[in-house]
C-alpha positions as CSV (number, residue, x, y, z in Angstrom):
1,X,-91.3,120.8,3.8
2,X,-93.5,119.5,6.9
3,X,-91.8,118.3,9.8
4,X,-93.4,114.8,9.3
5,X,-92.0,114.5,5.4
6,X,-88.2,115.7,7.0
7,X,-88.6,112.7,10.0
8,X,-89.2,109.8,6.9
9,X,-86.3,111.3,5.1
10,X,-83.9,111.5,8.2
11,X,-85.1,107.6,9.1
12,X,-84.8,106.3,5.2
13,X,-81.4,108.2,5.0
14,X,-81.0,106.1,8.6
15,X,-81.9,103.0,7.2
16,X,-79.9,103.5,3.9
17,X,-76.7,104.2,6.2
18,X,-77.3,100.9,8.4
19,X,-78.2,99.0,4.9
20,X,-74.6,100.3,3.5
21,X,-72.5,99.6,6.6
22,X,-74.2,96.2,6.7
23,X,-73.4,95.3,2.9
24,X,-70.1,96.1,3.6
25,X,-69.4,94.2,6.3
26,X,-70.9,90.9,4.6
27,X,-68.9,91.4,1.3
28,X,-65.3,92.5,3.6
29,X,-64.9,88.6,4.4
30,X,-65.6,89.5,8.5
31,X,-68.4,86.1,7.6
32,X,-66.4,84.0,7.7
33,X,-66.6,81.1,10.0
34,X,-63.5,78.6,9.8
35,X,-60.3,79.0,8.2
36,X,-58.6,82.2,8.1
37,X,-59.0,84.5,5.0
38,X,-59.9,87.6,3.7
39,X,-61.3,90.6,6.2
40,X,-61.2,94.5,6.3
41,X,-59.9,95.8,9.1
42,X,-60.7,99.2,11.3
43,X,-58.3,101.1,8.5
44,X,-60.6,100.2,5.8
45,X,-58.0,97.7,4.3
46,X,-58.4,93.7,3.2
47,X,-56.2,91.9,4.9
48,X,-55.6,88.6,3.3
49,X,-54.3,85.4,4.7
50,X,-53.7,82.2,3.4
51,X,-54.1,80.1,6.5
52,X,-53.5,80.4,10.3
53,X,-50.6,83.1,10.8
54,X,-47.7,81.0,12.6
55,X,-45.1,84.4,13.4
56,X,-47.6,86.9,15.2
57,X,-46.0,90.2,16.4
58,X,-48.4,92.2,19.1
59,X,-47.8,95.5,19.5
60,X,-50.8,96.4,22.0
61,X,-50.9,94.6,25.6
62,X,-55.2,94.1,25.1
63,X,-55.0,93.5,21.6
64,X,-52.2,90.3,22.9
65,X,-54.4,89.5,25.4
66,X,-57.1,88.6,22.7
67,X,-54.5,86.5,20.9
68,X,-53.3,84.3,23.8
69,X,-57.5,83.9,24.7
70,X,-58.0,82.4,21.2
71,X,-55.3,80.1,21.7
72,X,-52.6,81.1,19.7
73,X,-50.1,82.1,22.6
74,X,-47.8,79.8,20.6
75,X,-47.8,81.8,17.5
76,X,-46.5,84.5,18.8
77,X,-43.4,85.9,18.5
78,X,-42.7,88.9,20.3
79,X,-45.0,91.3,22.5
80,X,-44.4,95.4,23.5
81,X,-42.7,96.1,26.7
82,X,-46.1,96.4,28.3
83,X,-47.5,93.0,27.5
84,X,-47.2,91.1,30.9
85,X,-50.7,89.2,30.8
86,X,-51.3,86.4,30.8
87,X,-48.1,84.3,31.8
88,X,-47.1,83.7,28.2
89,X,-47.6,87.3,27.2
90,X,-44.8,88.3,30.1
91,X,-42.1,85.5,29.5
92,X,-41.7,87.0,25.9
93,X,-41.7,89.8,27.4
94,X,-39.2,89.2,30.2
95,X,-37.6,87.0,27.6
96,X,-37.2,90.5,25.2
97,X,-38.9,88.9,22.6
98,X,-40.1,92.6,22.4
99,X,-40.5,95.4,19.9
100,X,-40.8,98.5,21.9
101,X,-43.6,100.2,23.9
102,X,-47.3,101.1,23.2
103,X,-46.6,104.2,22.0
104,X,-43.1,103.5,20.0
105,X,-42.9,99.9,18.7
106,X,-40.0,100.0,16.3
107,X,-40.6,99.1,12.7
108,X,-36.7,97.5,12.4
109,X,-37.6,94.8,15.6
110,X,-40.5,94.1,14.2
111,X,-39.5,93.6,10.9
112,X,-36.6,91.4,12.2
113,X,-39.1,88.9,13.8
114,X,-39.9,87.6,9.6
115,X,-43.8,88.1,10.7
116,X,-46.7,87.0,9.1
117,X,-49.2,89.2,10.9
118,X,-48.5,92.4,13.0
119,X,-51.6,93.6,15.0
120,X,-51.7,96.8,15.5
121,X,-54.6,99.6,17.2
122,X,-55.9,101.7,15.0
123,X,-56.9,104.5,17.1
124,X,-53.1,105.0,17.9
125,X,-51.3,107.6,15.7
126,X,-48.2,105.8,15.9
127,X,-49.7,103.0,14.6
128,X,-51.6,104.3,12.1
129,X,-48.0,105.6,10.5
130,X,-46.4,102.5,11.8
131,X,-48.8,100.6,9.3
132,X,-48.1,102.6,6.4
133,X,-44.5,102.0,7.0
134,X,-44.9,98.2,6.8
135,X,-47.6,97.8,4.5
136,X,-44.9,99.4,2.2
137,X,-42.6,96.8,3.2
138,X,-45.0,94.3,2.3
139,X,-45.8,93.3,6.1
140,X,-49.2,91.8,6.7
141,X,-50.5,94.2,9.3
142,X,-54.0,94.0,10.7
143,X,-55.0,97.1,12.4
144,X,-57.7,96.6,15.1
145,X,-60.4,99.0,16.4
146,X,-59.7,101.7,18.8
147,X,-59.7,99.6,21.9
148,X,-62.4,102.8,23.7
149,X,-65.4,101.0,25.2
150,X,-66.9,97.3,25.7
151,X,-67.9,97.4,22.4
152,X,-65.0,97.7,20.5
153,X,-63.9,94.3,22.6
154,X,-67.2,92.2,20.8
155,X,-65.8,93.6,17.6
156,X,-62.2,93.0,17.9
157,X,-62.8,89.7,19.1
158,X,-64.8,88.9,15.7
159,X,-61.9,90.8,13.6
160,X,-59.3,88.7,14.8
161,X,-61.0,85.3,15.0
162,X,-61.9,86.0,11.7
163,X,-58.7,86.1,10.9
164,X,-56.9,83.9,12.5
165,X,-59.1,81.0,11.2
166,X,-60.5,80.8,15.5
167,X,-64.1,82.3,14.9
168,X,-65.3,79.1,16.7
169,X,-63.9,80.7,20.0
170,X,-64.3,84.1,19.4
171,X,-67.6,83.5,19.3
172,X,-67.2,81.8,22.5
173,X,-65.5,84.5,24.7
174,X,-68.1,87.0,23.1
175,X,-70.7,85.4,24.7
176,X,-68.9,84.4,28.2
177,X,-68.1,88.8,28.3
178,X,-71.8,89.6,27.5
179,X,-73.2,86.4,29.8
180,X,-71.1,88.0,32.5
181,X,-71.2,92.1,32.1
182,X,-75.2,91.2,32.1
183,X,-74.7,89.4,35.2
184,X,-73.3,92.5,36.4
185,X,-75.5,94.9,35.3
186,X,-78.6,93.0,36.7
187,X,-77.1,92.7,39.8
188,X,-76.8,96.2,40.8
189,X,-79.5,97.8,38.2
190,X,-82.3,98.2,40.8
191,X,-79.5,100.0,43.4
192,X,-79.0,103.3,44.2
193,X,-76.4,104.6,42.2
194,X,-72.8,105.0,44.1
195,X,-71.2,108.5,43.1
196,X,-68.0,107.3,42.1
197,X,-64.4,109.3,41.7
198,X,-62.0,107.3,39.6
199,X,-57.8,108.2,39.2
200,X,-56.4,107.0,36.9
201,X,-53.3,108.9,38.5
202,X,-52.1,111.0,41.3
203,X,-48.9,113.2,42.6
204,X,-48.2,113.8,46.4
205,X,-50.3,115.3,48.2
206,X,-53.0,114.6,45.7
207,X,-51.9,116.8,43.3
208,X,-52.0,117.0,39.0
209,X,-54.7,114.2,39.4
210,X,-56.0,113.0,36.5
211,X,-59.8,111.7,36.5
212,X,-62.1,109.6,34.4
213,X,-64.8,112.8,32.9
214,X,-67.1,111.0,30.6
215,X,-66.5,109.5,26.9
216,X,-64.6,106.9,28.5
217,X,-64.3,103.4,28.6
218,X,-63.8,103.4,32.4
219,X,-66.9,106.0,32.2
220,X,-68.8,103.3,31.1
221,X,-67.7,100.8,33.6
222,X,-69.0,102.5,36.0
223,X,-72.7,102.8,34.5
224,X,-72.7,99.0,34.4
225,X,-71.5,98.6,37.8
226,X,-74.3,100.7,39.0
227,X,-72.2,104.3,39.6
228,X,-72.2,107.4,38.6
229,X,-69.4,109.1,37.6
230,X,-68.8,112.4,39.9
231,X,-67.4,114.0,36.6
232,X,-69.4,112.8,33.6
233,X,-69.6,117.1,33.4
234,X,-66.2,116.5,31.7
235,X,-64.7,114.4,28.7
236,X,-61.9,112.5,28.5
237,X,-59.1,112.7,31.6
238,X,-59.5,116.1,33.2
239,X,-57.0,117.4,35.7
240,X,-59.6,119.1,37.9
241,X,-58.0,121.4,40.2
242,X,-57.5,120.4,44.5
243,X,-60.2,123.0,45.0
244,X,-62.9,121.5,42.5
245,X,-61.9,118.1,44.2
246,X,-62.7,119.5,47.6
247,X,-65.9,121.2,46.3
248,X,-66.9,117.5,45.5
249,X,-65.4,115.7,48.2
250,X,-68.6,115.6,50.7
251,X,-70.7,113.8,47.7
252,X,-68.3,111.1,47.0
253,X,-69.2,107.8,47.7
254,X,-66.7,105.9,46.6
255,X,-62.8,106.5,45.3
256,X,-60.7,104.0,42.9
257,X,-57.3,105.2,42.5
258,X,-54.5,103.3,40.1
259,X,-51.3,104.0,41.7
260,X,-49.6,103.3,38.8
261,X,-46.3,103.5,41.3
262,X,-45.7,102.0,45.0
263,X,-47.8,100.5,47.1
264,X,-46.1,103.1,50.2
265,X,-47.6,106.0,47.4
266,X,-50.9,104.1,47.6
267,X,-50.3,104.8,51.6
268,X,-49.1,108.5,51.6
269,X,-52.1,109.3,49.8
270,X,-54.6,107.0,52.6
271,X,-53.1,109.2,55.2
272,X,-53.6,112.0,53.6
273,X,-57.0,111.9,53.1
274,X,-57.6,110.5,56.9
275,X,-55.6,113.7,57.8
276,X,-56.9,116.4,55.5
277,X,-60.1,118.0,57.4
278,X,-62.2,118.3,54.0
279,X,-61.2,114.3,52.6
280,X,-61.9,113.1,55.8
281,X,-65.2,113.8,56.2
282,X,-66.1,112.2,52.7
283,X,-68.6,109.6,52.4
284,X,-65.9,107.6,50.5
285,X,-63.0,108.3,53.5
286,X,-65.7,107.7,56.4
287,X,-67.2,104.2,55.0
288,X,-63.8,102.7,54.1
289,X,-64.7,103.3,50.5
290,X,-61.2,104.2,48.9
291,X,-59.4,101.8,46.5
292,X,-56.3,101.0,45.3
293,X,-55.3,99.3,42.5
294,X,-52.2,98.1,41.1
295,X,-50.6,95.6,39.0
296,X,-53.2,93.4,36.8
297,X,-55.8,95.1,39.7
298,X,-55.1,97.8,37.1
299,X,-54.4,96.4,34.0
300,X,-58.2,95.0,33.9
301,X,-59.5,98.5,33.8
302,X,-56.7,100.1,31.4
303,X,-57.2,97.4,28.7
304,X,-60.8,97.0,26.6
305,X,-59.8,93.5,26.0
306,X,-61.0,89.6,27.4
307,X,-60.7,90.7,31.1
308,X,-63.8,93.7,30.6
309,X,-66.4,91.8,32.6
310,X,-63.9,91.0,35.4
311,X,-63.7,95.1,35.8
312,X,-66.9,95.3,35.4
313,X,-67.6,92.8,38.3
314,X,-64.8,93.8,40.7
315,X,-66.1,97.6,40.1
316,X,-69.5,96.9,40.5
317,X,-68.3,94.8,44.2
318,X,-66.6,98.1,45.3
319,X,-69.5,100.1,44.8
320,X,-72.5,97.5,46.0
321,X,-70.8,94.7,48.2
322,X,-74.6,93.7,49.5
323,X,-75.1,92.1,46.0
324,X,-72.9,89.8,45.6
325,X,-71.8,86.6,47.7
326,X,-68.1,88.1,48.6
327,X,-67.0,91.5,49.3
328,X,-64.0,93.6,48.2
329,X,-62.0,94.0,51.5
330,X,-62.3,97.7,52.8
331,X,-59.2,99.4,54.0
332,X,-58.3,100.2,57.4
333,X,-59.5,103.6,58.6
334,X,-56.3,103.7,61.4
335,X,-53.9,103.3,58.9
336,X,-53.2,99.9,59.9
337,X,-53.6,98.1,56.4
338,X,-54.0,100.3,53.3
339,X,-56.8,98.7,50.6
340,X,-54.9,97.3,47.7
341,X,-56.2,95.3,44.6
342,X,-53.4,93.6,42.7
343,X,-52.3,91.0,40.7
344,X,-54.3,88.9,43.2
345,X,-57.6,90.9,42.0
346,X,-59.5,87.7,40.8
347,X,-59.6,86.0,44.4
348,X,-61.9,89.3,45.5
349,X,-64.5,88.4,42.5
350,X,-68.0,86.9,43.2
351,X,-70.2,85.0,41.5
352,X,-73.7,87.5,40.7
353,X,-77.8,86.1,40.2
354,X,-79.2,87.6,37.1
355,X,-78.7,87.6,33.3
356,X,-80.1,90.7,31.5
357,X,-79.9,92.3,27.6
358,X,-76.7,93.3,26.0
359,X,-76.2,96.7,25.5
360,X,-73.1,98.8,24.5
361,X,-73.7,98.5,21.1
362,X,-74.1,102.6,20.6
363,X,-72.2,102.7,17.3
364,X,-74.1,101.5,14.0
365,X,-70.6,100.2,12.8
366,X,-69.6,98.3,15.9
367,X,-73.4,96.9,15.7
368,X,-72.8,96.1,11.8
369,X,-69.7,94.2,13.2
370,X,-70.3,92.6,15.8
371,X,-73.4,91.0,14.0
372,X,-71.1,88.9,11.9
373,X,-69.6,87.8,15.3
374,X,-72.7,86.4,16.4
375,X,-74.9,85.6,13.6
């Protein structure tokens, strides 16, 4: 068989695939534009619901993030330990209306909150057997998309309005996050990319660090904030070792660092680089260029949920303050004042000129999806 004849069969076996993923999603109830019913969720399952679920049980901090954005904060009943956005999210928490962690929500608390919907994310093992547990227990349980990209926020937005009968304003934020990641983008697309190191975390010393290598979500934050990721070579969260970091040091432009501890860690690790003779002749250590976040400075870049853009936009600040109105303050070189973005991260962000195309939708599923969401 000619090459041309194979090409029509691989784009008709193409357009077959998108046709079937399509059909799917227009007969799994995801359509719907009103009350709550009937939609399938990342697991393959119908999930059926007579009307607006009044006990909601959250068992992923982004996922109840979505929930309090479509305006059912009230409805829910208890959070994980982790949930501490927004404000109502963290008095449940605080108030131990909780079930557990991210990684270990316990079936018997959850099952002791009566619920009528459990949300769970799908691309979590232990929620994946989590759900079989309660699904045998006759437990409404709704299991989201692996929260992994900007994407998977359009579509999980869409699952749960669906849902919950609040389409209306998932439709909404969908387009606030795309008007505003576009923003972004257009902001900073005609710029010289920024070569960017992002830790996600960091021993003494700067030791067993962990970086963002491509496949990411925060791998992708930085291509719409107009960086380039100084180890897209890898995938997934490499511990490169302190002598590949120092190979790479002099072509760093820019560091973000999430403590994930204290703020005196965030300033053992400034000195140390101002100190070190190879960090301190980085492009990133000379120019003031090092970040720190903590608290919900954090949160915005763990979480694919409502706060994406806001990443997106405080990222692309860091790494191109001359295109926006206000700057991210820098740190002081001395050691005087050590650059830290925390829960105060949203006074830092700027408005941007510009709205250009979506993009992000990669994944012939997610675009299937997230077509419902918009159409």
């Amino acid at each position: 068989m000619d090459s041309g004849k194979r090409r029509l069969i691989a784009i008709a076996l193409v357009a077959i695939l998108v046709v079937a993923v399509v059909a799917v999603v227009f007969t799994s109830g995801l359509l719907q534009t009103s009350a709550a019913g009937d939609v399938t969720d990342a697991a393959g399952r119908e999930v059926i619901l007579d009307g607006t679920p009044e006990r909601i049980v959250s068992c992923s901090p982004g996922i109840t993030e979505m929930v309090f954005a479509l305006g059912l904060g009230d409805n829910v009943v208890a959070v994980t330990d982790y949930c501490d956005y927004p404000a109502g999210a963290a008095e449940l928490r605080d108030a131990k209306s909780t079930v557990g962690g991210f990684w270990d929500p316990s079936f018997e608390k959850i099952v002791d909150y009566d619920p009528d919907l459990v949300l769970l994310d799908y691309g979590t093992e232990a929620h994946q057997q989590l759900a079989a547990k309660l699904i045998d227990s006759q437990v409404t349980v709704l299991q989201m998309f692996d929260q992994k990209d900007v994407a998977s926020v359009y579509v999980n937005l869409g699952l749960l309005g669906n849902v919950t009968g609040t389409s209306d304003k998932a439709v909404e934020l969908v387009d606030d996050l795309k008007a505003s990641i576009d923003s972004t983008r257009s902001a900073v697309e005609d710029l010289n990319a920024t070569n960017v190191l992002y830790v996600s975390y960091a021993d003494s010393g700067f030791t067993n660090v962990y970086v963002s290598g491509s496949g990411t979500a925060v791998d992708e934050l930085i291509g719409l904030a107009g960086g380039k990721n100084m180890f897209d070579d890898t995938e997934g969260w490499p511990t490169p070792s302190s002598e590949e970091l120092l190979n790479r040091a002099s072509s760093i432009d820019c560091m973000i660092i999430t403590s994930m501890f204290s703020s005196s860690a965030a300033e053992e690790l400034s000195a140390h680089f101002r100190n070190d003779p190879t960090w301190k002749e980085s492009p990133a250590v000379k120019n003031n260029m090092v970040f720190f976040l903590q608290g919900q400075g954090e949160n915005i870049f763990n979480r694919q949920s409502v706060r994406t853009a806001e990443a997106a936009q405080l990222m692309a600040q860091m790494l191109h303050p001359e295109a926006f109105d206000a700057e991210v303050p820098l740190y002081d070189p001395t050691g005087a004042t050590v650059n830290v973005i925390g829960n105060d991260y949203a006074k830092h962000l700027a408005l941007a000129d510009g709205v250009g195309d979506a993009s992000g939708m990669h994944d012939v599923m997610y675009a299937g999806l997230l077509a419902t969401v918009r159409d």
